[in-house]
C-alpha positions as CSV (number, residue, x, y, z in Angstrom):
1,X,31.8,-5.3,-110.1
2,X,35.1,-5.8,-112.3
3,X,36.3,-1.9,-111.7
4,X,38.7,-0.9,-115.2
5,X,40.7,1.5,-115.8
6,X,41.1,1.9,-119.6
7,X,44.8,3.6,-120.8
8,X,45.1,4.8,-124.4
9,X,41.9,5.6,-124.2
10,X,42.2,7.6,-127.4
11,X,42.9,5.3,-130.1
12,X,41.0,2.1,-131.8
13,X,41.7,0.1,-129.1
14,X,40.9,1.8,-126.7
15,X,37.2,2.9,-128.0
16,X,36.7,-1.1,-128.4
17,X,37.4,-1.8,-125.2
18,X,35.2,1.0,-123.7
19,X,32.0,-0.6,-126.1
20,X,32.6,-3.8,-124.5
21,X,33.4,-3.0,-121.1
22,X,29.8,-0.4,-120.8
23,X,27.8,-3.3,-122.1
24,X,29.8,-5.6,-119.5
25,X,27.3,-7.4,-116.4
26,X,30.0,-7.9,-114.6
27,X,32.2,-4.8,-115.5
28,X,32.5,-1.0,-115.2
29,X,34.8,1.3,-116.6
30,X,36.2,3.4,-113.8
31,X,39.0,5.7,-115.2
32,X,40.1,6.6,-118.6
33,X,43.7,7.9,-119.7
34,X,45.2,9.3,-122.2
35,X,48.0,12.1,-123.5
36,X,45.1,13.5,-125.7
37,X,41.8,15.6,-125.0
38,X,42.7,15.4,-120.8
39,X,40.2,16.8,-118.8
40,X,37.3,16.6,-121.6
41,X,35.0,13.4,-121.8
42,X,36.4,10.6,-124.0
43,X,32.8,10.7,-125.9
44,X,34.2,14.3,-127.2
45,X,37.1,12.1,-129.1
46,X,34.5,9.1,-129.5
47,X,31.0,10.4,-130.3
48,X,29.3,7.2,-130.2
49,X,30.4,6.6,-127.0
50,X,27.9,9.5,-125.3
51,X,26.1,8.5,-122.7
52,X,27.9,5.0,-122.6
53,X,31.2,6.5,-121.3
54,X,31.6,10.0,-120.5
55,X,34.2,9.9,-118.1
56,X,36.6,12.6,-118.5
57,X,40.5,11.9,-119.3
58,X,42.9,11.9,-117.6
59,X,47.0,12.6,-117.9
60,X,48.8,9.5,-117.3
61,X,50.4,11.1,-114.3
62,X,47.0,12.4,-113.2
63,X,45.7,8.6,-112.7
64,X,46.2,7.5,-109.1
65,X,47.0,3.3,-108.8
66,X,45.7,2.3,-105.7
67,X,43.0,-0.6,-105.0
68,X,39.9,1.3,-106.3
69,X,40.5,-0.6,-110.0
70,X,41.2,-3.9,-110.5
71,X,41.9,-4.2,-113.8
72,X,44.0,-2.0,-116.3
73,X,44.0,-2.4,-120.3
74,X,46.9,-1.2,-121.7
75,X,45.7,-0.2,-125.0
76,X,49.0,1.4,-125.6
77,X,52.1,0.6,-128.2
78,X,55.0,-1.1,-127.0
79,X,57.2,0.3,-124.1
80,X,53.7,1.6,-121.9
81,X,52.2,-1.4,-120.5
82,X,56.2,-2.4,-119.1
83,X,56.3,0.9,-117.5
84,X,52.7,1.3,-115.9
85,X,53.4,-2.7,-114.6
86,X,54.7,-2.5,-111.7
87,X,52.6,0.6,-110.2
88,X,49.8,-1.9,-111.2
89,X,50.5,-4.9,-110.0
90,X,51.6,-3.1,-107.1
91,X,48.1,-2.2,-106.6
92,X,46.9,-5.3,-106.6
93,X,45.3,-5.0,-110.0
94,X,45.7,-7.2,-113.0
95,X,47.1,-5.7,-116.6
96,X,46.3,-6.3,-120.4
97,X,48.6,-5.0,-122.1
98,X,47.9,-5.0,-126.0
99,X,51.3,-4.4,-127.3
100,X,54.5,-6.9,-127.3
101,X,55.8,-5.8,-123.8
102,X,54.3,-9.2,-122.5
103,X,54.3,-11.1,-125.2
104,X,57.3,-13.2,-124.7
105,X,58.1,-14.4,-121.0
106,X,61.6,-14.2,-120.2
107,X,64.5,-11.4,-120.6
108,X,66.3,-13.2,-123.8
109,X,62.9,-13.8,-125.7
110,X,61.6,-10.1,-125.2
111,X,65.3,-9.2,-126.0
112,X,65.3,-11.1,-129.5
113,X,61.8,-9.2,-129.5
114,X,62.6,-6.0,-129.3
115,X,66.1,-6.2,-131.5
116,X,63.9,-7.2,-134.4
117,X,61.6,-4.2,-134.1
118,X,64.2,-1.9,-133.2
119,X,63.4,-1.0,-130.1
120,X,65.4,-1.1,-126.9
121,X,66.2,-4.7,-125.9
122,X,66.4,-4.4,-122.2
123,X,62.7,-4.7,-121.1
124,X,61.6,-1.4,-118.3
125,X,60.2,-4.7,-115.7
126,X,61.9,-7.9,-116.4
127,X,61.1,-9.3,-112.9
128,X,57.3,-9.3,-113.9
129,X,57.8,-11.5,-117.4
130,X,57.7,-14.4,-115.8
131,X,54.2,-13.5,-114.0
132,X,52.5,-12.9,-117.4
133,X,50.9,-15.2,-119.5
134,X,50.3,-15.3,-123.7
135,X,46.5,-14.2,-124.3
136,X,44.8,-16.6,-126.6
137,X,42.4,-18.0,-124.6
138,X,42.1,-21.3,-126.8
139,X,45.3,-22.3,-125.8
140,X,46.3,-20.9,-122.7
141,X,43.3,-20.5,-120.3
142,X,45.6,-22.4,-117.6
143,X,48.3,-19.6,-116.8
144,X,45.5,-16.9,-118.2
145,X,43.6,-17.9,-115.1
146,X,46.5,-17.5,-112.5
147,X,48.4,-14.8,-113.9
148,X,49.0,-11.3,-113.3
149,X,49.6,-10.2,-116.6
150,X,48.3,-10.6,-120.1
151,X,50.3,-10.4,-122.9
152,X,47.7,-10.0,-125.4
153,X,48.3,-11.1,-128.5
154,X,48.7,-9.9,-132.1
155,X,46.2,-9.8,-134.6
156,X,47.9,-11.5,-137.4
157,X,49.2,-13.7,-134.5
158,X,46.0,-14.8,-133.5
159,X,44.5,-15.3,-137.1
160,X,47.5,-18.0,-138.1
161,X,48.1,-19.7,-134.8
162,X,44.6,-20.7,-134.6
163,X,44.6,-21.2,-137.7
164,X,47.8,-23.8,-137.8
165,X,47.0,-25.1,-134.2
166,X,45.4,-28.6,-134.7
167,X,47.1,-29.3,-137.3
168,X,50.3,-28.8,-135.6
169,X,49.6,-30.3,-132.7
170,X,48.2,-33.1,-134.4
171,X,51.4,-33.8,-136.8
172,X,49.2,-33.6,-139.7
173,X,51.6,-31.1,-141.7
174,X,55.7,-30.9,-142.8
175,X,57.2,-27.9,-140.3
176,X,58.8,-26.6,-142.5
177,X,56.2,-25.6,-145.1
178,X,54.2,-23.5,-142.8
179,X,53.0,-20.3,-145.0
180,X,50.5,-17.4,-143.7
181,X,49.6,-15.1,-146.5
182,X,47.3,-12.6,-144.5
183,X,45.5,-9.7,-145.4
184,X,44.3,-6.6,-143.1
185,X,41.9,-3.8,-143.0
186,X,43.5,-0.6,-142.6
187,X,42.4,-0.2,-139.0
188,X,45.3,-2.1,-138.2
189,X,47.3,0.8,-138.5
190,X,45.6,2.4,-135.6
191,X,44.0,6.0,-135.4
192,X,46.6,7.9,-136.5
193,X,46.6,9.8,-139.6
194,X,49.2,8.9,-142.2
195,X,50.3,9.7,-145.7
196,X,49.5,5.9,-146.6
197,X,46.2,5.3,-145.4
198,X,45.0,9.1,-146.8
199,X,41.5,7.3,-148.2
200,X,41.9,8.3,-151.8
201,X,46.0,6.4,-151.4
202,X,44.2,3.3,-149.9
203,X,41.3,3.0,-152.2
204,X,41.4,0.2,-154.8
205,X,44.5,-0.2,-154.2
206,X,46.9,-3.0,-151.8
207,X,49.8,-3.6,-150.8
208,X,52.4,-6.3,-148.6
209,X,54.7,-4.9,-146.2
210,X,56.9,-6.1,-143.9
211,X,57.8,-9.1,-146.0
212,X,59.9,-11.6,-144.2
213,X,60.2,-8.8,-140.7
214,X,56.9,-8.7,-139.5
215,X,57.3,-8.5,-135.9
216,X,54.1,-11.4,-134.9
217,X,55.6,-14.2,-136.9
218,X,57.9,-14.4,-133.3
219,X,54.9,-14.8,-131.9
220,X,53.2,-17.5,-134.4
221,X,56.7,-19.9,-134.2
222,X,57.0,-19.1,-130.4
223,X,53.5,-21.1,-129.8
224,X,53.3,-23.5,-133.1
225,X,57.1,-24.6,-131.5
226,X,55.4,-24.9,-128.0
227,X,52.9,-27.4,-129.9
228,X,54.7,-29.1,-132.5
229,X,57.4,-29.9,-129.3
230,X,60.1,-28.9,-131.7
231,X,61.4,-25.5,-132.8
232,X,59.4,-24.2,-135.8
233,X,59.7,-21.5,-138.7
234,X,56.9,-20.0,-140.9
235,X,57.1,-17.5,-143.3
236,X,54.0,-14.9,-142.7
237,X,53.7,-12.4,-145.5
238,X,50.9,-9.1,-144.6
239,X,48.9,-7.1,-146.6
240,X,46.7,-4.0,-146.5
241,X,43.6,-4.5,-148.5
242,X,41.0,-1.8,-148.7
243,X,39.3,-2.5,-145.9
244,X,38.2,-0.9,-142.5
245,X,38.3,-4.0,-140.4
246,X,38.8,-7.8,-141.1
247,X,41.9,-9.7,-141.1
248,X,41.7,-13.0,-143.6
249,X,45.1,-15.4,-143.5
250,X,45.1,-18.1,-146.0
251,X,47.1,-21.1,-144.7
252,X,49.1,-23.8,-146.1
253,X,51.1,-26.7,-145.0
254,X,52.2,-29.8,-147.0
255,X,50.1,-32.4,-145.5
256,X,52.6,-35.3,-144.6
257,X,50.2,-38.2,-145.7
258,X,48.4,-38.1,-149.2
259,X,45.5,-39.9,-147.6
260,X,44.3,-36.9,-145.7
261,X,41.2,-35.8,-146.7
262,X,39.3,-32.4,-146.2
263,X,37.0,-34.4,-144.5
264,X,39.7,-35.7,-141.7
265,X,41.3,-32.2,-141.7
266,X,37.5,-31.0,-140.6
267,X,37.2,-33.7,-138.1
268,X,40.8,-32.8,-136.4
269,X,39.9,-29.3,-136.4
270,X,36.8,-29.8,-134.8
271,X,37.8,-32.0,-132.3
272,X,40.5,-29.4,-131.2
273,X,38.1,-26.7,-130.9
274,X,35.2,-28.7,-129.7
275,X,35.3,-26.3,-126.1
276,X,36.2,-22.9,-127.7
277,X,32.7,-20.5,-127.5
278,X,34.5,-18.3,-130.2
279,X,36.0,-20.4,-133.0
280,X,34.2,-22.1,-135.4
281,X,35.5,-24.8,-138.3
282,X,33.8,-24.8,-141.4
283,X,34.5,-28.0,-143.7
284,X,35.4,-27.6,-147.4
285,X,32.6,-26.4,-149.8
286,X,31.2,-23.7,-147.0
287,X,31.4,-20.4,-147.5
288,X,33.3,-18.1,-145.6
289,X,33.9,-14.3,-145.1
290,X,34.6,-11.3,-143.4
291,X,31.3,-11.0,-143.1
292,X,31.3,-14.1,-140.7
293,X,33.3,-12.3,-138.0
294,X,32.8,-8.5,-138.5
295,X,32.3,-6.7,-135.1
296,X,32.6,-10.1,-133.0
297,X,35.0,-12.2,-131.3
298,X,34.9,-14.9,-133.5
299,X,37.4,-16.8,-135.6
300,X,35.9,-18.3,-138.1
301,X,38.1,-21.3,-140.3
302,X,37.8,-23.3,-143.8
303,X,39.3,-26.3,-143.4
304,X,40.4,-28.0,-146.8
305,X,42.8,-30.1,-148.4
306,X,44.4,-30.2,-152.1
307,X,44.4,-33.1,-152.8
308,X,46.2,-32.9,-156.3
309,X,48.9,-30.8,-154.4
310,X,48.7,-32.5,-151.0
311,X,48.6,-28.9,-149.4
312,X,46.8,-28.1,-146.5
313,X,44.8,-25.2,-147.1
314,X,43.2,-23.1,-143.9
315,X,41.3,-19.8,-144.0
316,X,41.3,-18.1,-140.8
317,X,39.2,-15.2,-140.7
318,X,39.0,-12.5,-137.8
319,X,37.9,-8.7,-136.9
320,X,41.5,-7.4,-135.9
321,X,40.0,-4.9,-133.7
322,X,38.1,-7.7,-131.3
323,X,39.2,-10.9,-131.6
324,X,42.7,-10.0,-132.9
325,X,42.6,-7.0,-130.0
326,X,40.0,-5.8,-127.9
327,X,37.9,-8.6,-128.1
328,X,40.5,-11.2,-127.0
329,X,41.3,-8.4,-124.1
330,X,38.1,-8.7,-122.5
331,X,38.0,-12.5,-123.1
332,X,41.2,-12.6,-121.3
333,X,39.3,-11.0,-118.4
334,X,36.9,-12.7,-118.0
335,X,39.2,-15.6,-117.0
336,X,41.0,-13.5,-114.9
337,X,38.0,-13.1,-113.0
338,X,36.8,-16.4,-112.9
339,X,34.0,-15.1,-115.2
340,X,32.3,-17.3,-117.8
341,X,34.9,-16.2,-120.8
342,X,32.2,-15.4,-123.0
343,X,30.5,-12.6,-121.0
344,X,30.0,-9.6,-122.5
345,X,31.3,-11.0,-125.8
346,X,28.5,-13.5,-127.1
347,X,27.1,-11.5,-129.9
348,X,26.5,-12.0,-133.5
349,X,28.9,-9.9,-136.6
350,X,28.1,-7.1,-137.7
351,X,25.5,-7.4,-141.1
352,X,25.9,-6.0,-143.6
């Protein structure tokens, strides 16, 4: 058995993880951290978590890294999962960490990073960026599978690069009228209570933010760069829609032959994700919707084409608590393990 220790125990991300991992074959969680509710069971915090996972908290310098886990999720915001690194790969564990600390795999790019968030460029474990690898499975099960670390990804992130991937890779689009107007639930946010998302502020009622400085469009031009073999900008505008879960980006790219058809878009797409257990490509004319991906780890895409306007147009729709976090997490283990990737995770949305 997969032995996990869970840190951040507390928030979204953290309860996701914890459903996954109890229903896990293969999996079981062995230690759960936290700054909040130490030394009470986590299914106090979580109540639907009782008698799934009542393991008592503990205080982060309570938690003892030694070879009785083998894998930590770092379910933490950025500036943790650098920290905790090398007491666990000194262990001879493997990490997740869900925030950007491992995101980008050298000193500069976490750097350029970090300067755009505000944070401190000068990353706590630079000597282990170059033994983590960029968690979206589709794309990178390679260096997921021999890798320490796991940089997991960013729900937006996730929603637009596999969104934009085969057309990318497949030169079907001009690069530099790459657009990802995406919408979140309010879960995003995480668990925290805040004077924004106060239920009678949020409901009815949306907003962008970030415009132009959200921090995952580093990510989205890192990897559609890596694929286009060419450096690569997109604009990515975000917005909060009054929603607990769900993440829906809209995509567009001016499609650089008029002769493309939805129908060849669909085929590309298709094609490109002919081996991936959690995306599926939906051609022009088929519904899609939140309700496609709701409580799953699927990504679920529109292909289509306007053909009056020669614009590519790609909806990419995802839960951003499972596929655009936990979900990819325990994906991303599996493959460590040299697990089937889709164990643990192979179960329908949510309905209604």
């Amino acid at each position: 058995m997969i032995r996990a220790r869970v840190i951040g125990a507390g928030g979204f991300g953290g309860a996701n993880i914890i459903e996954l991992l109890a229903l896990h074959p293969q999996a079981e969680i062995a230690s759960v951290v936290d700054i909040e509710g130490v030394g009470k069971p986590i299914s106090e915090k979580h109540t639907h978590l009782k008698s799934f996972c009542d393991l008592v908290v503990q205080a982060p310098d309570e938690a003892k890294w030694d070879d009785s886990i083998d894998v930590a999720f770092t379910a933490t915001p950025d500036g943790v999962g650098m920290k905790v690194a090398p007491q666990a790969i000194g262990a001879g564990m493997r990490l997740i960490d869900y925030s950007g600390d491992f995101r980008f795999n050298t000193p500069e790019a976490y750097r350029e990073y970090a300067t755009r968030i505000g944070r401190d460029p000068h990353h706590a474990s630079p000597q282990l960026l170059g033994q983590s690898a960029y968690g979206i499975a589709e794309l990178h099960r390679a260096e997921i599978a021999n890798c320490k670390i796991v940089g997991n990804p960013g729900c937006f992130a996730v929603a637009t690069i596999l969104g934009f991937a085969p057309a990318v890779k497949a030169g079907l689009i001009e690069l530099d009228t790459l657009i990802s107007d995406a919408k979140t639930g309010v879960s995003g946010a995480g668990i925290k209570p805040h004077p924004s998302y106060h239920y009678p502020v949020r409901y009815e009622n949306m907003n962008a933010y970030k415009i132009g400085a959200h921090q995952h469009v580093m990510e989205i031009e890192r990897e559609l760069s890596l694929l286009a073999g060419t450096d690569v900008k997109a604009t990515l505008t975000t917005q909060v829609v009054p929603l607990s879960r769900g993440i829906m980006a809209t995509i567009y790219g001016r499609l650089k032959s008029g002769k493309t058809t939805a129908k060849d878009l669909y085929a590309v797409y298709a094609a490109f994700y002919k081996g991936s257990k959690f995306v599926r490509v939906e051609p022009a004319g088929v519904g899609v919707s939140n309700n496609d991906v709701r409580g799953s780890n699927f990504c679920v895409l529109s292909a289509n084409v306007d053909a009056r306007t020669g614009q590519m147009i790609v909806v990419s729709h995802i839960d951003n608590l499972m596929k655009g976090q936990a979900g990819s997490a325990l994906q991303n283990m599996n493959i460590l393990f040299g697990l089937d990737e889709g164990l643990g995770l192979m179960r329908p949305p949510y309905y209604p």
